[in-house]
Gaussian input, Z-matrix of N, CA and C with variables (Angstrom, degrees):
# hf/3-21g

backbone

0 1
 N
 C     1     B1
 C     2     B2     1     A1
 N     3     B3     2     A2     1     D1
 C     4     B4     3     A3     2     D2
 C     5     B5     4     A4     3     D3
 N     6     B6     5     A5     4     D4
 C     7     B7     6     A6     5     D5
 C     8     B8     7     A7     6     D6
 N     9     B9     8     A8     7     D7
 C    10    B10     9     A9     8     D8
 C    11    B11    10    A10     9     D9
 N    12    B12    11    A11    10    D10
 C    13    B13    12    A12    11    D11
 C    14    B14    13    A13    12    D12
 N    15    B15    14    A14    13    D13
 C    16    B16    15    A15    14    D14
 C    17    B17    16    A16    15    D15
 N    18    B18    17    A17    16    D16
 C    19    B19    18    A18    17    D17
 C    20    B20    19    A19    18    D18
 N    21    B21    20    A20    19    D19
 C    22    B22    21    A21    20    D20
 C    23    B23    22    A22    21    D21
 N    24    B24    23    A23    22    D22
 C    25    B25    24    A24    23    D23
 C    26    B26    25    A25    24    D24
 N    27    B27    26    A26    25    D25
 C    28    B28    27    A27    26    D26
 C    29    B29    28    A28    27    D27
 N    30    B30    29    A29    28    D28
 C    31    B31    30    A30    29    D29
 C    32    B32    31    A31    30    D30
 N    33    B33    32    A32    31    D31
 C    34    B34    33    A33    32    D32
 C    35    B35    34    A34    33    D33
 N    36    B36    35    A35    34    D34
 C    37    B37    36    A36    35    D35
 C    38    B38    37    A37    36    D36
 N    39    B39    38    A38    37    D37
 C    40    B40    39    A39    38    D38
 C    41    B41    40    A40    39    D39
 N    42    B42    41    A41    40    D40
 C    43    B43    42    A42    41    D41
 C    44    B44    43    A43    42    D42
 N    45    B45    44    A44    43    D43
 C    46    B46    45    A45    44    D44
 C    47    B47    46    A46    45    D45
 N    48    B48    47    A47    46    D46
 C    49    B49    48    A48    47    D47
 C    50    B50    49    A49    48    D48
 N    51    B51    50    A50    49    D49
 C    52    B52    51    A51    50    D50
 C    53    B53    52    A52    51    D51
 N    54    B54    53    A53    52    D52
 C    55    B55    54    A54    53    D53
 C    56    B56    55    A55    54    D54
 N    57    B57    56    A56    55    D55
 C    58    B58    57    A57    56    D56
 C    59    B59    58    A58    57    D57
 N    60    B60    59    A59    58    D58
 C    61    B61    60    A60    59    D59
 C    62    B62    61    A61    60    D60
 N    63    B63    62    A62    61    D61
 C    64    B64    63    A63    62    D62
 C    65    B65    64    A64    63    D63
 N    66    B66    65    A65    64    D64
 C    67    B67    66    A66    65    D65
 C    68    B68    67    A67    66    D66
 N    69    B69    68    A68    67    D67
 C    70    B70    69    A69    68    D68
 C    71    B71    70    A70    69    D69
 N    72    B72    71    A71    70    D70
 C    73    B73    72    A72    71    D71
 C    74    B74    73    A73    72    D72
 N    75    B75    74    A74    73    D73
 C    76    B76    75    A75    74    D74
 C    77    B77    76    A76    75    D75
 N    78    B78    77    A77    76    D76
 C    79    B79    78    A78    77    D77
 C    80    B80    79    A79    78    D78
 N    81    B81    80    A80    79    D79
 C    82    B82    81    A81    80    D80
 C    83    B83    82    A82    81    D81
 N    84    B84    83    A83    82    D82
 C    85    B85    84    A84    83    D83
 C    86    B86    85    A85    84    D84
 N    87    B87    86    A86    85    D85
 C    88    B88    87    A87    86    D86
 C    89    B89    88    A88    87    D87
 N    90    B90    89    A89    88    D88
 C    91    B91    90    A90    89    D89
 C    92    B92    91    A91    90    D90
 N    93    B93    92    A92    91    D91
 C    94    B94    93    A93    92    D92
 C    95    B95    94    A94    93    D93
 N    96    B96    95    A95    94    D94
 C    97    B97    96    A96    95    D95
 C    98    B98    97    A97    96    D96
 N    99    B99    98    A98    97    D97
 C   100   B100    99    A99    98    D98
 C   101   B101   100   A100    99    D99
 N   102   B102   101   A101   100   D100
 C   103   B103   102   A102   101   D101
 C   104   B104   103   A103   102   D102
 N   105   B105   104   A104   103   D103
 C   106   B106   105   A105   104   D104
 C   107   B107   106   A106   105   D105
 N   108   B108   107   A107   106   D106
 C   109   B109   108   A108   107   D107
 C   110   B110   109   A109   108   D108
 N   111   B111   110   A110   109   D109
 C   112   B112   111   A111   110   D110
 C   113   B113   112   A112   111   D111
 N   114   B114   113   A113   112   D112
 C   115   B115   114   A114   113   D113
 C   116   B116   115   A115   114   D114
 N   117   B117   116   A116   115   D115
 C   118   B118   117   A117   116   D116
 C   119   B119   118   A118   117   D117
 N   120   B120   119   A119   118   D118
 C   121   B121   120   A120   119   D119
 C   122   B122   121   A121   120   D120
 N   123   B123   122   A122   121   D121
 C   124   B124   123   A123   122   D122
 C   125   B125   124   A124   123   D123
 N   126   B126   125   A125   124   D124
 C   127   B127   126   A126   125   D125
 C   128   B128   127   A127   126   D126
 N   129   B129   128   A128   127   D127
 C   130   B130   129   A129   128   D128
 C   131   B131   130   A130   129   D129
 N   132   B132   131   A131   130   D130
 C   133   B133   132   A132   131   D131
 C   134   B134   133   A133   132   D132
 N   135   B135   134   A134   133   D133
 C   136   B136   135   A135   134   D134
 C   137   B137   136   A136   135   D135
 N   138   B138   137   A137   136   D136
 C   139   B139   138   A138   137   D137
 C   140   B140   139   A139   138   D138
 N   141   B141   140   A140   139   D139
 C   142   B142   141   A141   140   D140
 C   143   B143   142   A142   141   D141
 N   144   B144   143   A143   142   D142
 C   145   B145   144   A144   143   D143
 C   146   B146   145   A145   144   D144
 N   147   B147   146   A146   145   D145
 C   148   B148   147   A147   146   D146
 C   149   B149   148   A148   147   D147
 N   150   B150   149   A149   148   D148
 C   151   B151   150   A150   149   D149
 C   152   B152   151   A151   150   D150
 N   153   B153   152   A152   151   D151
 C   154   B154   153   A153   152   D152
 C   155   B155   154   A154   153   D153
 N   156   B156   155   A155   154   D154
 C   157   B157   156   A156   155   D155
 C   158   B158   157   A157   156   D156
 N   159   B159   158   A158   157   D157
 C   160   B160   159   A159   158   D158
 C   161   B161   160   A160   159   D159
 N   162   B162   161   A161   160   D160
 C   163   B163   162   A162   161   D161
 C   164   B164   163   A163   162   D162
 N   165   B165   164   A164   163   D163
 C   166   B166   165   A165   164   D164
 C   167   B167   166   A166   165   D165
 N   168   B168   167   A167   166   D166
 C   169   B169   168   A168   167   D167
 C   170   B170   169   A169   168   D168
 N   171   B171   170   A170   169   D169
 C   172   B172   171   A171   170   D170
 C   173   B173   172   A172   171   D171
 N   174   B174   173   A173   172   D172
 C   175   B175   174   A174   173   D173
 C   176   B176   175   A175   174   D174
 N   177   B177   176   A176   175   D175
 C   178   B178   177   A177   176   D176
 C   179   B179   178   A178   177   D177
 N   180   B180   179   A179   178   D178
 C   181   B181   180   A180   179   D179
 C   182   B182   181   A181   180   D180
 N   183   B183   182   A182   181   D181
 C   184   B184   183   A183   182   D182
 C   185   B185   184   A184   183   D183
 N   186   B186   185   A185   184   D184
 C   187   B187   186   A186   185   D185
 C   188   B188   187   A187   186   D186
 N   189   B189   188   A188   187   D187
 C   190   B190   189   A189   188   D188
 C   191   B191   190   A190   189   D189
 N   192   B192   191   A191   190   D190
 C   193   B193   192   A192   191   D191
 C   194   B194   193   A193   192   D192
 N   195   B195   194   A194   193   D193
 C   196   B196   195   A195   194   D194
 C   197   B197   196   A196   195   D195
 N   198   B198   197   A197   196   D196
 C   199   B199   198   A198   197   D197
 C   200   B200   199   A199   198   D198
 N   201   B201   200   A200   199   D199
 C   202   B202   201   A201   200   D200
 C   203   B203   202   A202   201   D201
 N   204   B204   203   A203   202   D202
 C   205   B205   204   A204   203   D203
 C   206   B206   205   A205   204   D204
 N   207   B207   206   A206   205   D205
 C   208   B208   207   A207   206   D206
 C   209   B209   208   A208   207   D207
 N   210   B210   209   A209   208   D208
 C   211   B211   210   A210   209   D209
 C   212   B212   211   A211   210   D210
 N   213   B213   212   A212   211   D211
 C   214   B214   213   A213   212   D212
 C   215   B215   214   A214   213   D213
 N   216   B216   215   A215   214   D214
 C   217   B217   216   A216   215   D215
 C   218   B218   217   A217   216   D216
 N   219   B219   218   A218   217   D217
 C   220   B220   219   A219   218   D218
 C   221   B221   220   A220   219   D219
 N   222   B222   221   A221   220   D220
 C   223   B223   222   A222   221   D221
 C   224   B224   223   A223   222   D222
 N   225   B225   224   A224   223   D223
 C   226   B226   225   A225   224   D224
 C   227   B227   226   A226   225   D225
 N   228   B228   227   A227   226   D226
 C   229   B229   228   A228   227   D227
 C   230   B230   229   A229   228   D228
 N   231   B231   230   A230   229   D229
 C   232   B232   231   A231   230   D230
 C   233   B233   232   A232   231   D231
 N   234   B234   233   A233   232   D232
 C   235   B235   234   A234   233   D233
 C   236   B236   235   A235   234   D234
 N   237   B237   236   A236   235   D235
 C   238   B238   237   A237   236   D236
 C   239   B239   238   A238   237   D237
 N   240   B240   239   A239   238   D238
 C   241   B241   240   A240   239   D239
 C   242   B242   241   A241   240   D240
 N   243   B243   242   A242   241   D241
 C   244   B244   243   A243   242   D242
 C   245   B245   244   A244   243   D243
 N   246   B246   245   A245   244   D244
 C   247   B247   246   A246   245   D245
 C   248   B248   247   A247   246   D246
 N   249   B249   248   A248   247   D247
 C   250   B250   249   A249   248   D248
 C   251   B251   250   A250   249   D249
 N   252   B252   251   A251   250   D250
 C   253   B253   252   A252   251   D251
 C   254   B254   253   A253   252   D252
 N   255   B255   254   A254   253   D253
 C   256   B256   255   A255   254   D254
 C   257   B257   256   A256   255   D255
 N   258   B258   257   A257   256   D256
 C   259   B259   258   A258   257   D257
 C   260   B260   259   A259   258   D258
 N   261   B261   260   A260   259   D259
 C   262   B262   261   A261   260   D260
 C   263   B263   262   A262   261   D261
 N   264   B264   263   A263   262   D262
 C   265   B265   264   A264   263   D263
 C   266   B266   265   A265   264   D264
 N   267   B267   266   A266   265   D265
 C   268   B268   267   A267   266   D266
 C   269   B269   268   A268   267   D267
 N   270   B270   269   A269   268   D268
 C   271   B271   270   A270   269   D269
 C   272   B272   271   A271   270   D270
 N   273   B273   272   A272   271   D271
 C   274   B274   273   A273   272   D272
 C   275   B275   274   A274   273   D273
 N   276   B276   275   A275   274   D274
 C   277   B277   276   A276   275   D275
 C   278   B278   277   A277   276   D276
 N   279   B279   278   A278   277   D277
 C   280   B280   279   A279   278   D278
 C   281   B281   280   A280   279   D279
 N   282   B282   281   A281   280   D280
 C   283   B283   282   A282   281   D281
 C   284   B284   283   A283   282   D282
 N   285   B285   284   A284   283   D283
 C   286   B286   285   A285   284   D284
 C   287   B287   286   A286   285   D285
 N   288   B288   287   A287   286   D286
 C   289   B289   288   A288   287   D287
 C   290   B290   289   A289   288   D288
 N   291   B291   290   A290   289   D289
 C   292   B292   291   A291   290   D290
 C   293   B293   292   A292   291   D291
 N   294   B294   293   A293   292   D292
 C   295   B295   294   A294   293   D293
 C   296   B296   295   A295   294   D294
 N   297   B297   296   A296   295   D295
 C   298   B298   297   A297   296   D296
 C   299   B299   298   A298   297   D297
 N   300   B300   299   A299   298   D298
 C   301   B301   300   A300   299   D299
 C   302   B302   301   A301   300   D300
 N   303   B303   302   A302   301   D301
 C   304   B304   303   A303   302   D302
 C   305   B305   304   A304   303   D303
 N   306   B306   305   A305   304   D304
 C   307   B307   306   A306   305   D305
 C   308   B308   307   A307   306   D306

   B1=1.4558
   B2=1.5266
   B3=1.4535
   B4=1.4026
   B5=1.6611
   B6=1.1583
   B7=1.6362
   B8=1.3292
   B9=1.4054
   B10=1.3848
   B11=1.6557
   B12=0.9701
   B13=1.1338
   B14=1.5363
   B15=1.4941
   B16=1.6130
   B17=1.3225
   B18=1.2668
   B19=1.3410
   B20=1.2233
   B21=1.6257
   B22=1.1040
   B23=1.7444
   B24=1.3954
   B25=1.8563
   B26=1.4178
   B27=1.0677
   B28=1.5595
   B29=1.4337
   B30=1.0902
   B31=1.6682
   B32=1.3023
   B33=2.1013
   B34=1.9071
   B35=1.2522
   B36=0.9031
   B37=1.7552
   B38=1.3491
   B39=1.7377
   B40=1.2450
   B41=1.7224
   B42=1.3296
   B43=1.5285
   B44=1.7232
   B45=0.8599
   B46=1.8746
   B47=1.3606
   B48=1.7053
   B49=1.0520
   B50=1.4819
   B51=1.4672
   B52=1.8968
   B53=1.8340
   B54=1.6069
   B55=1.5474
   B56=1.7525
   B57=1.4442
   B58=1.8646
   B59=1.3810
   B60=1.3324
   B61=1.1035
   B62=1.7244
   B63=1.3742
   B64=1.5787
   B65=1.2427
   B66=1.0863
   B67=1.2864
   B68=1.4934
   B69=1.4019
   B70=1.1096
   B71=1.5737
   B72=1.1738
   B73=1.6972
   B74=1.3835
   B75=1.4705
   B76=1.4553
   B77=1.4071
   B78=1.5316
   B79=1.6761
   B80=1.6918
   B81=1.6747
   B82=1.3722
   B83=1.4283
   B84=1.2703
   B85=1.5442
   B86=1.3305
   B87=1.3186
   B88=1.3032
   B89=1.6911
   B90=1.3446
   B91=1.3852
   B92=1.3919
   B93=1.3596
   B94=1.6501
   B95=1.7962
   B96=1.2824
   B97=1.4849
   B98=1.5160
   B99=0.7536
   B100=1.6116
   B101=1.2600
   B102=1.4673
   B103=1.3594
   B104=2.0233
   B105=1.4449
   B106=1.6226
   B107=1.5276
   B108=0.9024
   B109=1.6043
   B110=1.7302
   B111=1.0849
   B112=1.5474
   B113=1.1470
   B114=1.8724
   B115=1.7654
   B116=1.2633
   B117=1.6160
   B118=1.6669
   B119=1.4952
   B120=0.8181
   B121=1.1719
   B122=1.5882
   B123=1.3293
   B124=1.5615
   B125=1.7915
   B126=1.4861
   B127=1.5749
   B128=1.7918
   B129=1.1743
   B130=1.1352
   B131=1.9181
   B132=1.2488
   B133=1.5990
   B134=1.4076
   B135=1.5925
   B136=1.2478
   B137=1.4452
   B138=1.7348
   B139=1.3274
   B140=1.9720
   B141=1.6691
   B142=1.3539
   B143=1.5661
   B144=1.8234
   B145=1.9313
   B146=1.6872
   B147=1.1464
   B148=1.5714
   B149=1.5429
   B150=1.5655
   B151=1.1226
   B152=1.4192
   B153=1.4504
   B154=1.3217
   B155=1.2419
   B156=1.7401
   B157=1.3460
   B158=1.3958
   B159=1.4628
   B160=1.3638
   B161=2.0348
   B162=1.4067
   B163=1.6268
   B164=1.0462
   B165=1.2713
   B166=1.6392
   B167=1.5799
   B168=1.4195
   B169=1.3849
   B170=1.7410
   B171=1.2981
   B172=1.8775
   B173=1.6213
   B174=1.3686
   B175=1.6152
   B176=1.8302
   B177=1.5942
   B178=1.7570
   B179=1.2617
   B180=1.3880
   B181=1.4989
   B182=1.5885
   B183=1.8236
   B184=1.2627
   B185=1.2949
   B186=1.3121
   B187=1.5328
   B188=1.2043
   B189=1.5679
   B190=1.4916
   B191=1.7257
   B192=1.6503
   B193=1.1146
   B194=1.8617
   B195=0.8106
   B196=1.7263
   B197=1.5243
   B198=1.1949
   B199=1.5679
   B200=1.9506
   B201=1.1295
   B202=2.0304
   B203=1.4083
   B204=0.9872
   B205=1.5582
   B206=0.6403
   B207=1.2279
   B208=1.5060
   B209=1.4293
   B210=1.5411
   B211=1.4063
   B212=1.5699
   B213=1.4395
   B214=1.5163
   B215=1.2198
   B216=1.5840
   B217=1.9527
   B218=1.1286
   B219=1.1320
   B220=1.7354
   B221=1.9475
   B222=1.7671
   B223=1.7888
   B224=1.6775
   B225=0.9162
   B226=1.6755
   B227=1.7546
   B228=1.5232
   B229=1.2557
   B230=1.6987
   B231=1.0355
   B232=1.4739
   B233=1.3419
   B234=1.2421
   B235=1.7320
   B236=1.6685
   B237=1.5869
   B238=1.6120
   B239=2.2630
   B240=1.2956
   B241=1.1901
   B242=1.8008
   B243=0.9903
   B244=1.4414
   B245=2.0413
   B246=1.3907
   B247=1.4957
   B248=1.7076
   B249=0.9984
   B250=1.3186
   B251=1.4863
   B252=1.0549
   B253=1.7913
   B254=1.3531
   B255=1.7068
   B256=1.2056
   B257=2.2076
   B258=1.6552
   B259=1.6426
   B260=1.9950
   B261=1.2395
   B262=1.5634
   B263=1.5988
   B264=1.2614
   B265=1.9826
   B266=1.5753
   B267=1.4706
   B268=1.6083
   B269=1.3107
   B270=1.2342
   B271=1.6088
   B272=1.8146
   B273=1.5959
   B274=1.4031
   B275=1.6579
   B276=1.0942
   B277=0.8238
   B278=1.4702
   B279=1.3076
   B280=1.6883
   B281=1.5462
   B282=1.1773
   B283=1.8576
   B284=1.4192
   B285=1.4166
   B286=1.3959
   B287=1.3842
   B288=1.0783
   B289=1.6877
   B290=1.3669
   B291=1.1649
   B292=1.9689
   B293=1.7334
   B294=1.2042
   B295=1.2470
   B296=1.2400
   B297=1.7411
   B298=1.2034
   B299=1.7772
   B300=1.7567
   B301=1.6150
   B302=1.7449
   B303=1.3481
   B304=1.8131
   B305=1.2344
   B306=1.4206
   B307=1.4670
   B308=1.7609
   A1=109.84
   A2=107.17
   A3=104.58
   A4=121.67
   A5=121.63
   A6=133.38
   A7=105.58
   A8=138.25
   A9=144.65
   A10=112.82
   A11=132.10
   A12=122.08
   A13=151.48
   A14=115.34
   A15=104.75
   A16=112.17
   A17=132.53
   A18=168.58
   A19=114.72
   A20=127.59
   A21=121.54
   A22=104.73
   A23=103.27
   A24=113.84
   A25=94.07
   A26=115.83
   A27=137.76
   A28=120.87
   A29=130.99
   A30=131.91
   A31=132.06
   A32=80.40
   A33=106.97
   A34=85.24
   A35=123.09
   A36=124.38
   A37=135.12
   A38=101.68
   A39=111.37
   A40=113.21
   A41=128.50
   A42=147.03
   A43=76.70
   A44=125.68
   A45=152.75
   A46=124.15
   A47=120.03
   A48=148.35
   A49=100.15
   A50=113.35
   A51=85.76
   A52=65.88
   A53=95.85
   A54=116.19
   A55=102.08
   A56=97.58
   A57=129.62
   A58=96.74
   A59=100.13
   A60=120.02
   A61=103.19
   A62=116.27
   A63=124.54
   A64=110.00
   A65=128.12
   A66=133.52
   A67=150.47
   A68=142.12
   A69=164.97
   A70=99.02
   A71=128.78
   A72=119.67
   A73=124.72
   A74=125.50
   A75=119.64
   A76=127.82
   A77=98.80
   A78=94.95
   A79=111.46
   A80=112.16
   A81=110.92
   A82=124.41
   A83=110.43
   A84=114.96
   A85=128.46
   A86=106.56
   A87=122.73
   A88=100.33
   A89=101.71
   A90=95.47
   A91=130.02
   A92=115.32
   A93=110.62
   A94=94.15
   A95=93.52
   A96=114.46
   A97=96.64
   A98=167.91
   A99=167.86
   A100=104.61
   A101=129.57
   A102=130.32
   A103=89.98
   A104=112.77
   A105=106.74
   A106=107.33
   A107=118.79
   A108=105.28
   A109=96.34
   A110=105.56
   A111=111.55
   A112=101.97
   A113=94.77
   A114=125.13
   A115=103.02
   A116=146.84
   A117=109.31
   A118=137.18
   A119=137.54
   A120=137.41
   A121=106.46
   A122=113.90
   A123=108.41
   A124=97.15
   A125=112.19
   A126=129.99
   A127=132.94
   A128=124.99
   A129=112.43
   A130=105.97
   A131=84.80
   A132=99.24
   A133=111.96
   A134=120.14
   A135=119.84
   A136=90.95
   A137=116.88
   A138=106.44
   A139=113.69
   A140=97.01
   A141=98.32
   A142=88.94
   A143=99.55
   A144=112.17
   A145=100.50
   A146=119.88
   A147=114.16
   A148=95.18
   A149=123.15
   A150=143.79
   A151=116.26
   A152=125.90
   A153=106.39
   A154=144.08
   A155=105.28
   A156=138.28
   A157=111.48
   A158=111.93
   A159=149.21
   A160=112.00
   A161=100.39
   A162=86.31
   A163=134.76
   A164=127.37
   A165=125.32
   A166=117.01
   A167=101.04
   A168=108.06
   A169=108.74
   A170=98.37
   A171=100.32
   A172=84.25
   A173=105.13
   A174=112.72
   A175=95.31
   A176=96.37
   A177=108.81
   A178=82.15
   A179=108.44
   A180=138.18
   A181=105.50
   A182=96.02
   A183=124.60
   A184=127.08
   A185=134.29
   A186=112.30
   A187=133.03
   A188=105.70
   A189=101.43
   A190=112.53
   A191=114.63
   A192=132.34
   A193=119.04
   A194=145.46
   A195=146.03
   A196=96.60
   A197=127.50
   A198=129.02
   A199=98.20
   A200=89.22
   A201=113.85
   A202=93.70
   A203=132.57
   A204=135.74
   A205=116.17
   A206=139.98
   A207=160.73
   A208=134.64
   A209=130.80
   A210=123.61
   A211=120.59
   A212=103.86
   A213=105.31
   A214=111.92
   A215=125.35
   A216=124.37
   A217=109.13
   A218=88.97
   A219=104.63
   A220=103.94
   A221=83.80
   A222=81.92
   A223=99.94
   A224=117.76
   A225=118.05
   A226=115.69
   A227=104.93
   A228=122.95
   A229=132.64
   A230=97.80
   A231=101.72
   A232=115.41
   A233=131.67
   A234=139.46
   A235=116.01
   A236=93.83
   A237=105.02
   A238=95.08
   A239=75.19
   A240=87.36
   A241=147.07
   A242=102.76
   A243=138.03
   A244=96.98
   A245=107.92
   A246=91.74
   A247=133.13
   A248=113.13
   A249=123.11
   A250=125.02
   A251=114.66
   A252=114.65
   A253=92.51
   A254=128.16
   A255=127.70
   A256=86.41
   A257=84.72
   A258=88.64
   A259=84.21
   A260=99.12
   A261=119.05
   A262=127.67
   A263=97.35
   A264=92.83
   A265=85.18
   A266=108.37
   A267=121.36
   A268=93.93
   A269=91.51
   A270=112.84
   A271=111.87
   A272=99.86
   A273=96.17
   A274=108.47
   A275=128.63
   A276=131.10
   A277=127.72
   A278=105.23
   A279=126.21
   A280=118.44
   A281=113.22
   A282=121.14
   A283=132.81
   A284=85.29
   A285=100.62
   A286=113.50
   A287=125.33
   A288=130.45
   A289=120.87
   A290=97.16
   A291=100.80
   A292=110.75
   A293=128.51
   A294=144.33
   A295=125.20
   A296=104.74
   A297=111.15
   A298=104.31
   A299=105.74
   A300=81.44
   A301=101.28
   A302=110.17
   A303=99.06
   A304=115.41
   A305=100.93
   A306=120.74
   A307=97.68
   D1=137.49
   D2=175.93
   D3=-78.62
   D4=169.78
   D5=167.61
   D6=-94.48
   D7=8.93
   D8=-172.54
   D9=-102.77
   D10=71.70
   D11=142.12
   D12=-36.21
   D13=89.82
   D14=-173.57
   D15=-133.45
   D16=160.49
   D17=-44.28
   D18=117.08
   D19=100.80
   D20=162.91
   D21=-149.86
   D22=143.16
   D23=-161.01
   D24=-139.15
   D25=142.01
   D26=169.35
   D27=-88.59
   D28=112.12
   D29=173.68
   D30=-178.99
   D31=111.16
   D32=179.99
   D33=86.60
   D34=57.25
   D35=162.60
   D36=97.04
   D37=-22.86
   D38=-144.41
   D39=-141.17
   D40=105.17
   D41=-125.40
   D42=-89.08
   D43=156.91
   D44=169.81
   D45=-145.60
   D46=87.68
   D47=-152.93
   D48=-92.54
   D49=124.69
   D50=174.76
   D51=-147.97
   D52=160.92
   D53=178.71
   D54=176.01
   D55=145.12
   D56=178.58
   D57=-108.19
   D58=146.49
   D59=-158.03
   D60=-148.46
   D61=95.09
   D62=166.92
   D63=-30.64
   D64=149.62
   D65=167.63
   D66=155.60
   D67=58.36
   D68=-119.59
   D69=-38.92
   D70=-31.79
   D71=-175.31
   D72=49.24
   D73=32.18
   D74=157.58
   D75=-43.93
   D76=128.73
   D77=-178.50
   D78=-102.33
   D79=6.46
   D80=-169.92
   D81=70.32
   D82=20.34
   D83=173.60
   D84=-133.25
   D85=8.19
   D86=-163.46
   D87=-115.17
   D88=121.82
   D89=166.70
   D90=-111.05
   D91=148.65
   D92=-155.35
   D93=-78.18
   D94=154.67
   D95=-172.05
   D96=-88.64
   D97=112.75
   D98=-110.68
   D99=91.44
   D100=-81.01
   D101=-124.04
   D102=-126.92
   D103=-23.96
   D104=-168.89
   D105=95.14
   D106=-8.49
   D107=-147.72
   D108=-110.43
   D109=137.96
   D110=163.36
   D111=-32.30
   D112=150.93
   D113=172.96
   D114=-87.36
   D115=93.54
   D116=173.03
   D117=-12.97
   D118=-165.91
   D119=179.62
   D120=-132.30
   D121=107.94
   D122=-165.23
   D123=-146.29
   D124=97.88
   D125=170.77
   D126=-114.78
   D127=150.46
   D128=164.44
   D129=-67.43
   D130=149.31
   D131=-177.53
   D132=-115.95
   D133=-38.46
   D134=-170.27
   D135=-142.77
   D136=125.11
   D137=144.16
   D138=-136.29
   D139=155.97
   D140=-149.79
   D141=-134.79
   D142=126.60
   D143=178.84
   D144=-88.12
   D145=151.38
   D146=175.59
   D147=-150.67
   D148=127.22
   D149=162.91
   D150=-83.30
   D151=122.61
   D152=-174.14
   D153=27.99
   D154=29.84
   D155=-176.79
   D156=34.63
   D157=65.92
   D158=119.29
   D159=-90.03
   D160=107.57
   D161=156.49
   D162=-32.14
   D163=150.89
   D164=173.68
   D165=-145.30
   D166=-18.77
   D167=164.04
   D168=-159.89
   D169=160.02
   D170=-175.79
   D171=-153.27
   D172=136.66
   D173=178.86
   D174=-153.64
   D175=122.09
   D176=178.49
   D177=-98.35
   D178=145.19
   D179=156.45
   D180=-125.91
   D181=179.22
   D182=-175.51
   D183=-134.46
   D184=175.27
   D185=167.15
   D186=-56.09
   D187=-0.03
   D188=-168.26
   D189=-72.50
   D190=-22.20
   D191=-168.45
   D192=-55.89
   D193=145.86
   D194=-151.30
   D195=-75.68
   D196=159.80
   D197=151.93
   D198=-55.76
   D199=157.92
   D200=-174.33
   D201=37.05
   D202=126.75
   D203=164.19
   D204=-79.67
   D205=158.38
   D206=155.25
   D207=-96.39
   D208=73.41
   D209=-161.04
   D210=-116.72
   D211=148.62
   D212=-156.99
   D213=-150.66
   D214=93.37
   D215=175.46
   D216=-130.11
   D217=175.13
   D218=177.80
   D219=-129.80
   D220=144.63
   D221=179.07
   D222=-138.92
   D223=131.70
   D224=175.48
   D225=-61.75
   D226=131.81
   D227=-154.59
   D228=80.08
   D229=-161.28
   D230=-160.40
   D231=102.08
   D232=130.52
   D233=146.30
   D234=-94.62
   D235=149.92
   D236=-171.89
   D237=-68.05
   D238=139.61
   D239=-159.67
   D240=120.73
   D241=-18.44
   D242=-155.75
   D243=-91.52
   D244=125.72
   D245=166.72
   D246=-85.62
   D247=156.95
   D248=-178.77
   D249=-109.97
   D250=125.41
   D251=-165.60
   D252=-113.45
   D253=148.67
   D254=155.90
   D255=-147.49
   D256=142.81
   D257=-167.28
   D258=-151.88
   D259=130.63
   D260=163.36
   D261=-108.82
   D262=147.65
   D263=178.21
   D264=-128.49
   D265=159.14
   D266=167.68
   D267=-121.85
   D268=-172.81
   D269=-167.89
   D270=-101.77
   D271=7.77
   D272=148.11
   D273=-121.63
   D274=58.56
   D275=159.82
   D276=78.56
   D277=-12.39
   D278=172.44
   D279=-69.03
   D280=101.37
   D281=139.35
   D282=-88.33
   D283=161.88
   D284=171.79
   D285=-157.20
   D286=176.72
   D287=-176.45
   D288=-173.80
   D289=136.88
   D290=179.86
   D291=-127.32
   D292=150.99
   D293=145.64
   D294=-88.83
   D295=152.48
   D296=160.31
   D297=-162.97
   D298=-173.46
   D299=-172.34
   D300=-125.41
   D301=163.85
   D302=-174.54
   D303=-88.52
   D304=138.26
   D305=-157.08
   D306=-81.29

C-alpha cells in the first residue's frame, strides 16, 4: 500500500490533482534531542504526475519542503476516467508511487 494519497476531478476542461504524501522530510539540520547529533538529511527530491503516462507535472524540491507534503495543480485536459500516476524519489534513493483515476 502506498503513503500517497490522491485526488483528482475534472472541471471545464481542466483536471485538479491534489495528493499527501507520507514522508519524514529531513532537512539535515536538525538535531535530535536525545542523542545531539544531527538528523540525516532525508527528502523528496523529485516528484512526477503522469496522465495516461504522458507527464503532466515534474516538481524538484529540497529540504526546505514540510514533513508529509501537501501537493496541488492543475493541468488542462484529461477525461473522467483517465488514470493518474504520482511517483516520488528522495535523495536516498527511495520511491514510491500511487494511482488513481479522474473523477
Amino acid at each position: 500500500m502506498s503513503d500517497i494519497k490522491i485526488r483528482a476531478k475534472l472541471k471545464d476542461g481542466e483536471t485538479e490533482v491534489k495528493c499527501l504524501m507520507s514522508h519524514p522530510m529531513e532537512t539535515g539540520l536538525r538535531k535530535d534531542s536525545k542523542t545531539g547529533e544531527l538528523v540525516p538529511a532525508h527528502f523528496i527530491q523529485e516528484v512526477v504526475c503522469k496522465s495516461k503516462d504522458q507527464v503532466v507535472m515534474t516538481a524538484n524540491w529540497s529540504g526546505g519542503i514540510s514533513k508529509n507534503p501537501y501537493l496541488a495543480f492543475k493541468f488542462k485536459g484529461g477525461e473522467v476516467g483517465d488514470p493518474i500516476e504520482i511517483t516520488w524519489t528522495d535523495n536516498m534513493g527511495e520511491t514510491q508511487n500511487a494511482a488513481d483515476k479522474i473523477t
